[in-house]
C-alpha positions as CSV (number, residue, x, y, z in Angstrom):
1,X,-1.6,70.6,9.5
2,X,-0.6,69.8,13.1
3,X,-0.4,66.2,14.8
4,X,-2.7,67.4,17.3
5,X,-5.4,66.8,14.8
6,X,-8.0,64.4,15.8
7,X,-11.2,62.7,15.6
8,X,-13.3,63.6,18.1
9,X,-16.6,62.7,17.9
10,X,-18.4,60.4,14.8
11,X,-22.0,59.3,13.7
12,X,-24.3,57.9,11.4
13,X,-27.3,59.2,9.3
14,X,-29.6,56.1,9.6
15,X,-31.9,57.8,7.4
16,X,-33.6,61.2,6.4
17,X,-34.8,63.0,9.5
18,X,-33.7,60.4,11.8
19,X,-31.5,61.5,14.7
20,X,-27.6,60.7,14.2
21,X,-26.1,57.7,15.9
22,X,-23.0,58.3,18.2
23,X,-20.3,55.5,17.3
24,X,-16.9,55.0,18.5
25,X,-15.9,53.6,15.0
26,X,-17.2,53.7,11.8
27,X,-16.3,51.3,8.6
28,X,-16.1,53.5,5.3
29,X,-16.2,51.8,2.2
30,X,-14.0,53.0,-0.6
31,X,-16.3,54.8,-3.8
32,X,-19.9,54.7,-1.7
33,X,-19.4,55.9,1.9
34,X,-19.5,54.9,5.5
35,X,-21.5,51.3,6.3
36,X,-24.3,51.6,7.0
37,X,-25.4,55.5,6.4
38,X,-27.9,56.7,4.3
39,X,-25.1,59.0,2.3
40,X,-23.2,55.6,1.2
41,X,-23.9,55.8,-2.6
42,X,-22.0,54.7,-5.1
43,X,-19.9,57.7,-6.8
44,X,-21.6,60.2,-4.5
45,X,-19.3,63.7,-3.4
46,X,-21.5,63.7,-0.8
47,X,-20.4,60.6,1.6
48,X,-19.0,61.8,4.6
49,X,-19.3,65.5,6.0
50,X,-16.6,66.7,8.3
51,X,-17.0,70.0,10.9
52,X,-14.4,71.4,13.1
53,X,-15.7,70.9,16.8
54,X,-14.2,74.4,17.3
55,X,-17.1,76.0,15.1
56,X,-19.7,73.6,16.9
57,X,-18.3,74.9,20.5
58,X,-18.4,78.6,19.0
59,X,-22.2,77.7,18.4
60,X,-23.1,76.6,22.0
61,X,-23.7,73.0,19.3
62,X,-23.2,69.7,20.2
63,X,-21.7,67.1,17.9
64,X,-24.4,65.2,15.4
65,X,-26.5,68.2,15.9
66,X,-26.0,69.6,12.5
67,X,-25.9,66.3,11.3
68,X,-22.2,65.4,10.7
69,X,-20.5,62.1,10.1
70,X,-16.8,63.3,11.5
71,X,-16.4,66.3,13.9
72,X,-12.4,67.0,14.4
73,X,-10.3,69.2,16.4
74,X,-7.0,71.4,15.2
75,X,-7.7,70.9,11.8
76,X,-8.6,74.3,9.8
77,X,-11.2,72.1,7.4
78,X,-12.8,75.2,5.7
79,X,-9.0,76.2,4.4
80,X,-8.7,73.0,2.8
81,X,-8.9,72.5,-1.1
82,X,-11.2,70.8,-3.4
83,X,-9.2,67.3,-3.9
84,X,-7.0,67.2,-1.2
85,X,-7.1,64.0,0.7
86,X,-7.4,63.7,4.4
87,X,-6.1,60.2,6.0
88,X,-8.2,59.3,9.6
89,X,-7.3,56.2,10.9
90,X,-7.2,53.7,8.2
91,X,-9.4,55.9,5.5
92,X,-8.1,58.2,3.4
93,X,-10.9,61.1,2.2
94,X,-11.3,63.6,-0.8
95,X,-12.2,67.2,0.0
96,X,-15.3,67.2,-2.7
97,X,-17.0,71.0,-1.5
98,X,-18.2,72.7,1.5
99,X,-21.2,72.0,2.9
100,X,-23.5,74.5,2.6
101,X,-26.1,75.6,4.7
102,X,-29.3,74.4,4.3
103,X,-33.1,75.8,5.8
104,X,-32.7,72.7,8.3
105,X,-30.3,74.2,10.4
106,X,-33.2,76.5,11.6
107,X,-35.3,73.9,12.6
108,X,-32.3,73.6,15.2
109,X,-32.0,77.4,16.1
110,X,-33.5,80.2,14.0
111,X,-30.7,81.9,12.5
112,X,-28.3,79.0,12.3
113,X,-28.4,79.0,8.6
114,X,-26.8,82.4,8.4
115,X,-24.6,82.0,11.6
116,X,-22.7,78.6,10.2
117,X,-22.2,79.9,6.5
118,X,-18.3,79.9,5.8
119,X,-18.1,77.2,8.6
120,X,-20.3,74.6,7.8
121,X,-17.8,71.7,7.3
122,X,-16.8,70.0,4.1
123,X,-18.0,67.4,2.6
124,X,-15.4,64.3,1.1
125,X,-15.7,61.2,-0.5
126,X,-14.3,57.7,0.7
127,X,-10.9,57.1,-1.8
128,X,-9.4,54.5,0.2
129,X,-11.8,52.6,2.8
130,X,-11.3,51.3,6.1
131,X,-11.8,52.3,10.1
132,X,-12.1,55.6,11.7
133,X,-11.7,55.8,15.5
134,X,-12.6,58.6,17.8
135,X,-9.5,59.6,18.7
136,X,-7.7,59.0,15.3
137,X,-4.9,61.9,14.2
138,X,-6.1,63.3,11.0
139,X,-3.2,63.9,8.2
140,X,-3.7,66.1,5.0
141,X,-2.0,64.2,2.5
């Protein structure tokens, strides 16, 4: 991947149906997830989901809409492998799966769910914890 890959946007899930929280930083925790989110769980695949801003702009979306932790920007995240790691900043992620749409992403438009499958994001799991800035280049390992 290119060098111009970056973090640009992040958030946290305070809790189920709450609305995500815009940070500038985020702590991640290796083995459970980012602090203070409602996905950090021990041995989860599940703690942080990742979307390419591209697809979000492509959807007239904003970021946190669809409710992910991580949106980035020249990174092609749906052409990456299950167990590749991804350093941001001072974290270094697993690719566990790709997120796949759920019936929620109607309550946002009505046909979202169809229009965002292939491009939903992936989801990873914290390997190495530590800080993730807005701005941070994002390196496949």
């Amino acid at each position: 991947m290119s060098n111009s890959a970056i973090v640009v946007a992040l958030h946290i899930c305070p809790g189920h149906r709450k609305p995500m929280i815009p940070v500038q930083a985020l702590e991640t925790i290796a083995e459970k997830g980012i602090q203070g989110d409602m996905h950090a769980l021990e041995h989860s695949t599940r703690h942080v989901l990742l979307i390419e801003q591209e697809t979000l702009l492509a959807l007239n979306l904003q970021a946190g809409m669809v409710k992910e932790n991580i949106t980035t920007a020249g990174i092609a995240l749906m052409s990456l492998k299950r167990g590749q790691d991804v350093r941001l900043g001072g974290a270094l992620l697993r690719i566990t799966n790709e997120c796949m749409p759920c019936t929620r992403l109607e309550e946002i438009r009505p046909g979202l769910q169809e229009l965002i499958r292939g491009k939903r994001g992936m989801l990873a799991r914290v390997v190495h914890g530590g800080m993730i800035r807005v701005g941070d280049a994002i390196h496949v390992v």
